[in-house]
C-alpha positions as CSV (number, residue, x, y, z in Angstrom):
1,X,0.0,0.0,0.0
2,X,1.2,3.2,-0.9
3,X,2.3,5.9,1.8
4,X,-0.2,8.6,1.9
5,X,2.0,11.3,0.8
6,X,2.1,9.5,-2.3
7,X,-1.5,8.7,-2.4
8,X,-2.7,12.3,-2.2
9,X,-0.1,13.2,-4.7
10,X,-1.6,10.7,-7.3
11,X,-5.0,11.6,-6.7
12,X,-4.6,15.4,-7.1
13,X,-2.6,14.9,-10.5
14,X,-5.7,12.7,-12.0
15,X,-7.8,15.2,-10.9
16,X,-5.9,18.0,-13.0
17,X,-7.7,19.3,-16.0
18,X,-6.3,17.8,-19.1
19,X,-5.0,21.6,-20.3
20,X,-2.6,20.9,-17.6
21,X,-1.8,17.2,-17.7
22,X,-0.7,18.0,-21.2
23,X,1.4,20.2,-20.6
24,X,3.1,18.2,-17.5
25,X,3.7,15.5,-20.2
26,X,5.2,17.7,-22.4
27,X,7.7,20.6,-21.1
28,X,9.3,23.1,-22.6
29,X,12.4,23.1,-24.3
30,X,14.9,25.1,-22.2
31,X,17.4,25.4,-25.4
32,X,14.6,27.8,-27.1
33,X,13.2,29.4,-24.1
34,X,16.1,30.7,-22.1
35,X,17.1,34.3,-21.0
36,X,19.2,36.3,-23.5
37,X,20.7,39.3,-21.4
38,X,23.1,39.6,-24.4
39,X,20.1,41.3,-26.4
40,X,19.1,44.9,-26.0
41,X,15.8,44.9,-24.5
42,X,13.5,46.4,-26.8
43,X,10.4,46.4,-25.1
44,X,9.4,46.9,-21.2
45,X,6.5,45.4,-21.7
46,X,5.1,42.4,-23.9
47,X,1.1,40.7,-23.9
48,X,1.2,37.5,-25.7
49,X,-2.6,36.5,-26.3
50,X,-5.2,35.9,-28.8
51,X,-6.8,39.6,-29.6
52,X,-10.3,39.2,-28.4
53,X,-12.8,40.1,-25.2
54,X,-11.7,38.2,-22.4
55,X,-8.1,39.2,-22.9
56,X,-8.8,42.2,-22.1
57,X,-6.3,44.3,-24.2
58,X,-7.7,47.6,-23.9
59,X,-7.1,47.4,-20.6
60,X,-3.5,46.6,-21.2
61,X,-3.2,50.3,-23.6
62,X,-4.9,51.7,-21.0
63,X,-2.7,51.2,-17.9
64,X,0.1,51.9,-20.6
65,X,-1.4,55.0,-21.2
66,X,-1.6,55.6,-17.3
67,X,2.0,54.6,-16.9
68,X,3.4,56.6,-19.1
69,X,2.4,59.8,-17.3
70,X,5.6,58.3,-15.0
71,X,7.4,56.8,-17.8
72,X,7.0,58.7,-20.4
73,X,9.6,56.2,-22.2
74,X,7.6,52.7,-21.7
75,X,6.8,50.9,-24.8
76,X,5.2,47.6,-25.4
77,X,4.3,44.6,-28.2
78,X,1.3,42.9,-28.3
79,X,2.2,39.6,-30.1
80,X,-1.1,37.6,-31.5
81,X,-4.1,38.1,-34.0
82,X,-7.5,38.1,-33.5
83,X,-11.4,39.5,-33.9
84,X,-10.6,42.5,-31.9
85,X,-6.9,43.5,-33.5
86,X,-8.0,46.6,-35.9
87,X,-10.4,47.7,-32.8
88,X,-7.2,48.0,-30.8
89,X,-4.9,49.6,-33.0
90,X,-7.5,52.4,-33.6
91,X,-7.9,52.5,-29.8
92,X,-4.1,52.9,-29.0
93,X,-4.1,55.4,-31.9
94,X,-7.1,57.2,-29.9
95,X,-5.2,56.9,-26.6
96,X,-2.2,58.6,-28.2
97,X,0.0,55.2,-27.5
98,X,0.1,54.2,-31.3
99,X,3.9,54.5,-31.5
100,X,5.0,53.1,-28.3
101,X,2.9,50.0,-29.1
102,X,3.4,47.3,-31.8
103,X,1.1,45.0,-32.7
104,X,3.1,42.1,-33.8
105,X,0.7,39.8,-35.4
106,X,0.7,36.1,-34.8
107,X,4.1,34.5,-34.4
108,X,5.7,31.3,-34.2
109,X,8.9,32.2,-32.7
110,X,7.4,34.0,-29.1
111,X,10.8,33.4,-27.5
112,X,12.4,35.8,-29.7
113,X,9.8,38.4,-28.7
114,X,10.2,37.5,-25.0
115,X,13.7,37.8,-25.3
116,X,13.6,41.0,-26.3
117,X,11.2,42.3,-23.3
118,X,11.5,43.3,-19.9
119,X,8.2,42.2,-18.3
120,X,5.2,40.1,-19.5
121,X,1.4,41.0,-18.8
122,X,-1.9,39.3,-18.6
123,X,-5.0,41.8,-18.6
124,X,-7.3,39.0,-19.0
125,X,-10.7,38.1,-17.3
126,X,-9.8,34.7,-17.3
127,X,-7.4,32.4,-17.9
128,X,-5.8,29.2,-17.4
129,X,-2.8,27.9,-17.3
130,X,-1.2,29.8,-19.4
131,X,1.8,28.7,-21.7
132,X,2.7,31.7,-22.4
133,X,3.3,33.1,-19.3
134,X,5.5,30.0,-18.3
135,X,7.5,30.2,-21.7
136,X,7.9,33.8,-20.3
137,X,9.4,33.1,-16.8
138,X,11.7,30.8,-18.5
139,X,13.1,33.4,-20.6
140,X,13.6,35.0,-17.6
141,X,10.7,37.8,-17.4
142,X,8.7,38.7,-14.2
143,X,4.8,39.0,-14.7
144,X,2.5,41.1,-13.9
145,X,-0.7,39.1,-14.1
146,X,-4.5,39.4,-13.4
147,X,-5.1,37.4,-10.4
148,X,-7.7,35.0,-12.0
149,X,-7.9,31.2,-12.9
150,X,-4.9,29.2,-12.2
151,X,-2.0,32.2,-12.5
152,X,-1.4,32.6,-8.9
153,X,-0.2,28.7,-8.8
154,X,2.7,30.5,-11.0
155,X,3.2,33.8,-9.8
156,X,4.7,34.3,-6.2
157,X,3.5,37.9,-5.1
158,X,6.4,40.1,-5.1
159,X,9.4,37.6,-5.7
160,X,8.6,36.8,-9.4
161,X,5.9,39.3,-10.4
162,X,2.6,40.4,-9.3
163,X,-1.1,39.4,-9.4
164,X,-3.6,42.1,-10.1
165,X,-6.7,42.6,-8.0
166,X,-8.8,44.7,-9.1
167,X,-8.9,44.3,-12.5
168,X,-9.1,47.7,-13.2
169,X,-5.8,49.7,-15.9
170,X,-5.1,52.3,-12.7
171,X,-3.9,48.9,-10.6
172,X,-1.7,47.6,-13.7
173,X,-0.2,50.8,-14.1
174,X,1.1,51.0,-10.2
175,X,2.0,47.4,-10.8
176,X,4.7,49.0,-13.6
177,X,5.7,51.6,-11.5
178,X,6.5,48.8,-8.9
179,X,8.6,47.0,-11.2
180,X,10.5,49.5,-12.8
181,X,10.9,51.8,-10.3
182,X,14.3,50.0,-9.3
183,X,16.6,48.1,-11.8
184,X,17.9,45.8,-9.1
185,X,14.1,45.3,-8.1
186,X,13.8,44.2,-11.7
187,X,16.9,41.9,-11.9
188,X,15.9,40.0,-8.5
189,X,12.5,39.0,-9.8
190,X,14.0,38.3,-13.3
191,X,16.4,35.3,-11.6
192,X,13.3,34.6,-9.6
193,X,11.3,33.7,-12.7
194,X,13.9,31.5,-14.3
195,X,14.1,29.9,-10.9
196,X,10.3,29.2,-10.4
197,X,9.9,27.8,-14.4
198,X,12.6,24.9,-14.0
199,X,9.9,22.9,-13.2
200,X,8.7,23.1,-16.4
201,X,11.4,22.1,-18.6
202,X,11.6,19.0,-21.0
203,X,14.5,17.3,-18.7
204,X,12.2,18.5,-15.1
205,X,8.9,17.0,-16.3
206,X,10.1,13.7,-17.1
207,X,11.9,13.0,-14.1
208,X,8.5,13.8,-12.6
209,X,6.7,11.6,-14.7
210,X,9.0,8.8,-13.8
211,X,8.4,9.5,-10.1
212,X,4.4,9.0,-10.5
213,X,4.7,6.2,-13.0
214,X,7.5,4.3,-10.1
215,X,4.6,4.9,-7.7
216,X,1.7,3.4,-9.8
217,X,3.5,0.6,-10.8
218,X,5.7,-0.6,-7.9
Protein backbone atom coordinates (compact mmCIF):
# COMPACT_ATOMS: atom_id res chain seq x y z
CA UNK A 1 0.00 0.00 0.00
CA UNK A 2 1.18 3.21 -0.93
CA UNK A 3 2.27 5.92 1.81
CA UNK A 4 -0.17 8.61 1.93
CA UNK A 5 2.00 11.27 0.82
CA UNK A 6 2.13 9.54 -2.30
CA UNK A 7 -1.53 8.73 -2.40
CA UNK A 8 -2.71 12.26 -2.23
CA UNK A 9 -0.09 13.21 -4.66
CA UNK A 10 -1.62 10.66 -7.27
CA UNK A 11 -5.02 11.60 -6.75
CA UNK A 12 -4.59 15.43 -7.08
CA UNK A 13 -2.63 14.89 -10.45
CA UNK A 14 -5.71 12.72 -11.97
CA UNK A 15 -7.80 15.20 -10.89
CA UNK A 16 -5.88 18.03 -13.03
CA UNK A 17 -7.70 19.28 -16.03
CA UNK A 18 -6.34 17.84 -19.09
CA UNK A 19 -5.04 21.62 -20.31
CA UNK A 20 -2.59 20.86 -17.62
CA UNK A 21 -1.76 17.25 -17.71
CA UNK A 22 -0.68 18.04 -21.22
CA UNK A 23 1.36 20.19 -20.56
CA UNK A 24 3.11 18.23 -17.48
CA UNK A 25 3.69 15.49 -20.16
CA UNK A 26 5.19 17.68 -22.42
CA UNK A 27 7.74 20.61 -21.13
CA UNK A 28 9.26 23.10 -22.61
CA UNK A 29 12.41 23.08 -24.30
CA UNK A 30 14.91 25.14 -22.18
CA UNK A 31 17.41 25.42 -25.39
CA UNK A 32 14.64 27.80 -27.10
CA UNK A 33 13.18 29.35 -24.12
CA UNK A 34 16.05 30.73 -22.09
CA UNK A 35 17.09 34.33 -21.05
CA UNK A 36 19.23 36.25 -23.53
CA UNK A 37 20.71 39.26 -21.45
CA UNK A 38 23.05 39.59 -24.45
CA UNK A 39 20.07 41.27 -26.43
CA UNK A 40 19.11 44.87 -26.02
CA UNK A 41 15.84 44.86 -24.52
CA UNK A 42 13.50 46.40 -26.84
CA UNK A 43 10.37 46.37 -25.12
CA UNK A 44 9.40 46.90 -21.16
CA UNK A 45 6.51 45.36 -21.73
CA UNK A 46 5.09 42.43 -23.90
CA UNK A 47 1.13 40.69 -23.90
CA UNK A 48 1.18 37.45 -25.67
CA UNK A 49 -2.56 36.49 -26.27
CA UNK A 50 -5.16 35.95 -28.80
CA UNK A 51 -6.82 39.61 -29.59
CA UNK A 52 -10.29 39.24 -28.38
CA UNK A 53 -12.81 40.13 -25.23
CA UNK A 54 -11.75 38.19 -22.40
CA UNK A 55 -8.14 39.19 -22.85
CA UNK A 56 -8.79 42.22 -22.07
CA UNK A 57 -6.32 44.33 -24.17
CA UNK A 58 -7.69 47.61 -23.95
CA UNK A 59 -7.07 47.37 -20.64
CA UNK A 60 -3.52 46.58 -21.19
CA UNK A 61 -3.21 50.28 -23.59
CA UNK A 62 -4.92 51.69 -21.00
CA UNK A 63 -2.66 51.20 -17.89
CA UNK A 64 0.05 51.90 -20.62
CA UNK A 65 -1.36 55.02 -21.20
CA UNK A 66 -1.60 55.61 -17.32
CA UNK A 67 1.97 54.62 -16.91
CA UNK A 68 3.35 56.56 -19.12
CA UNK A 69 2.38 59.83 -17.32
CA UNK A 70 5.62 58.31 -15.03
CA UNK A 71 7.38 56.84 -17.78
CA UNK A 72 6.95 58.69 -20.43
CA UNK A 73 9.60 56.23 -22.19
CA UNK A 74 7.58 52.66 -21.69
CA UNK A 75 6.82 50.87 -24.82
CA UNK A 76 5.16 47.65 -25.40
CA UNK A 77 4.32 44.63 -28.25
CA UNK A 78 1.32 42.93 -28.29
CA UNK A 79 2.23 39.56 -30.08
CA UNK A 80 -1.11 37.62 -31.47
CA UNK A 81 -4.07 38.07 -34.02
CA UNK A 82 -7.55 38.11 -33.52
CA UNK A 83 -11.36 39.45 -33.88
CA UNK A 84 -10.62 42.46 -31.94
CA UNK A 85 -6.92 43.52 -33.49
CA UNK A 86 -8.04 46.63 -35.89
CA UNK A 87 -10.39 47.73 -32.75
CA UNK A 88 -7.23 48.00 -30.80
CA UNK A 89 -4.87 49.59 -33.02
CA UNK A 90 -7.48 52.40 -33.57
CA UNK A 91 -7.86 52.45 -29.84
CA UNK A 92 -4.06 52.93 -28.99
CA UNK A 93 -4.08 55.36 -31.91
CA UNK A 94 -7.10 57.23 -29.87
CA UNK A 95 -5.17 56.90 -26.57
CA UNK A 96 -2.19 58.64 -28.18
CA UNK A 97 -0.04 55.18 -27.50
CA UNK A 98 0.08 54.16 -31.29
CA UNK A 99 3.90 54.47 -31.52
CA UNK A 100 5.05 53.10 -28.30
CA UNK A 101 2.90 50.02 -29.12
CA UNK A 102 3.36 47.26 -31.77
CA UNK A 103 1.05 45.01 -32.72
CA UNK A 104 3.14 42.08 -33.75
CA UNK A 105 0.75 39.78 -35.38
CA UNK A 106 0.69 36.15 -34.81
CA UNK A 107 4.14 34.54 -34.37
CA UNK A 108 5.72 31.31 -34.21
CA UNK A 109 8.90 32.17 -32.71
CA UNK A 110 7.38 33.99 -29.10
CA UNK A 111 10.76 33.36 -27.54
CA UNK A 112 12.44 35.78 -29.74
CA UNK A 113 9.77 38.36 -28.68
CA UNK A 114 10.16 37.49 -25.01
CA UNK A 115 13.68 37.76 -25.33
CA UNK A 116 13.62 41.00 -26.29
CA UNK A 117 11.17 42.33 -23.29
CA UNK A 118 11.48 43.31 -19.88
CA UNK A 119 8.17 42.23 -18.27
CA UNK A 120 5.22 40.09 -19.47
CA UNK A 121 1.36 40.98 -18.77
CA UNK A 122 -1.87 39.34 -18.63
CA UNK A 123 -4.98 41.81 -18.59
CA UNK A 124 -7.34 39.01 -18.97
CA UNK A 125 -10.66 38.11 -17.25
CA UNK A 126 -9.79 34.74 -17.31
CA UNK A 127 -7.36 32.35 -17.90
CA UNK A 128 -5.83 29.18 -17.42
CA UNK A 129 -2.75 27.86 -17.32
CA UNK A 130 -1.17 29.80 -19.42
CA UNK A 131 1.77 28.68 -21.65
CA UNK A 132 2.70 31.68 -22.44
CA UNK A 133 3.31 33.11 -19.30
CA UNK A 134 5.50 29.97 -18.34
CA UNK A 135 7.51 30.19 -21.74
CA UNK A 136 7.87 33.76 -20.32
CA UNK A 137 9.35 33.07 -16.79
CA UNK A 138 11.74 30.77 -18.53
CA UNK A 139 13.05 33.38 -20.62
CA UNK A 140 13.59 35.02 -17.62
CA UNK A 141 10.65 37.77 -17.39
CA UNK A 142 8.71 38.75 -14.23
CA UNK A 143 4.84 39.00 -14.74
CA UNK A 144 2.47 41.10 -13.89
CA UNK A 145 -0.74 39.05 -14.10
CA UNK A 146 -4.53 39.40 -13.41
CA UNK A 147 -5.06 37.44 -10.37
CA UNK A 148 -7.71 35.04 -12.00
CA UNK A 149 -7.89 31.17 -12.93
CA UNK A 150 -4.86 29.24 -12.15
CA UNK A 151 -1.99 32.18 -12.53
CA UNK A 152 -1.43 32.58 -8.89
CA UNK A 153 -0.18 28.71 -8.75
CA UNK A 154 2.65 30.53 -11.03
CA UNK A 155 3.17 33.77 -9.82
CA UNK A 156 4.68 34.32 -6.23
CA UNK A 157 3.51 37.91 -5.10
CA UNK A 158 6.36 40.13 -5.07
CA UNK A 159 9.36 37.64 -5.75
CA UNK A 160 8.65 36.80 -9.45
CA UNK A 161 5.87 39.34 -10.39
CA UNK A 162 2.60 40.45 -9.27
CA UNK A 163 -1.05 39.43 -9.35
CA UNK A 164 -3.58 42.06 -10.12
CA UNK A 165 -6.74 42.55 -7.98
CA UNK A 166 -8.79 44.71 -9.09
CA UNK A 167 -8.93 44.29 -12.47
CA UNK A 168 -9.08 47.72 -13.20
CA UNK A 169 -5.85 49.66 -15.88
CA UNK A 170 -5.09 52.27 -12.73
CA UNK A 171 -3.86 48.88 -10.55
CA UNK A 172 -1.72 47.63 -13.71
CA UNK A 173 -0.25 50.82 -14.08
CA UNK A 174 1.08 50.95 -10.18
CA UNK A 175 2.04 47.42 -10.83
CA UNK A 176 4.67 48.95 -13.55
CA UNK A 177 5.74 51.64 -11.51
CA UNK A 178 6.48 48.79 -8.95
CA UNK A 179 8.59 47.00 -11.17
CA UNK A 180 10.48 49.53 -12.77
CA UNK A 181 10.87 51.76 -10.32
CA UNK A 182 14.34 50.02 -9.31
CA UNK A 183 16.56 48.09 -11.76
CA UNK A 184 17.91 45.80 -9.11
CA UNK A 185 14.08 45.34 -8.10
CA UNK A 186 13.79 44.22 -11.66
CA UNK A 187 16.91 41.92 -11.88
CA UNK A 188 15.86 40.02 -8.50
CA UNK A 189 12.51 39.02 -9.84
CA UNK A 190 14.05 38.30 -13.29
CA UNK A 191 16.38 35.34 -11.55
CA UNK A 192 13.26 34.58 -9.61
CA UNK A 193 11.34 33.65 -12.66
CA UNK A 194 13.86 31.54 -14.35
CA UNK A 195 14.10 29.92 -10.91
CA UNK A 196 10.33 29.22 -10.42
CA UNK A 197 9.90 27.82 -14.36
CA UNK A 198 12.61 24.87 -14.00
CA UNK A 199 9.91 22.88 -13.17
CA UNK A 200 8.68 23.15 -16.45
CA UNK A 201 11.37 22.11 -18.57
CA UNK A 202 11.61 18.97 -20.98
CA UNK A 203 14.47 17.31 -18.73
CA UNK A 204 12.23 18.47 -15.14
CA UNK A 205 8.90 16.96 -16.29
CA UNK A 206 10.14 13.74 -17.12
CA UNK A 207 11.92 13.02 -14.10
CA UNK A 208 8.53 13.82 -12.56
CA UNK A 209 6.74 11.58 -14.69
CA UNK A 210 8.99 8.84 -13.82
CA UNK A 211 8.39 9.52 -10.11
CA UNK A 212 4.43 9.03 -10.51
CA UNK A 213 4.68 6.23 -12.97
CA UNK A 214 7.46 4.34 -10.12
CA UNK A 215 4.60 4.90 -7.71
CA UNK A 216 1.65 3.44 -9.75
CA UNK A 217 3.47 0.61 -10.83
CA UNK A 218 5.72 -0.60 -7.88
Amino acid sequence: MYPWEHQRFVILKIKVSRQILKLYLRGFDNSVFYPKPEVKKQYDLILIGRLSEVKRVDRFLESIQLAKKEFPQLNAVIVGDGPDKDKLQKMAADLGIADDVDFAGWQNNVEYWLQQSRCFVLTSDSEGLSQALIQAMMCGLPAINSNVGDLGDLIEEGRNGYLVDPLTSESFAMKYKEIFDSEDCLAEFSKAALLSSEKFTVSQVEQHWQKIYAVLFK
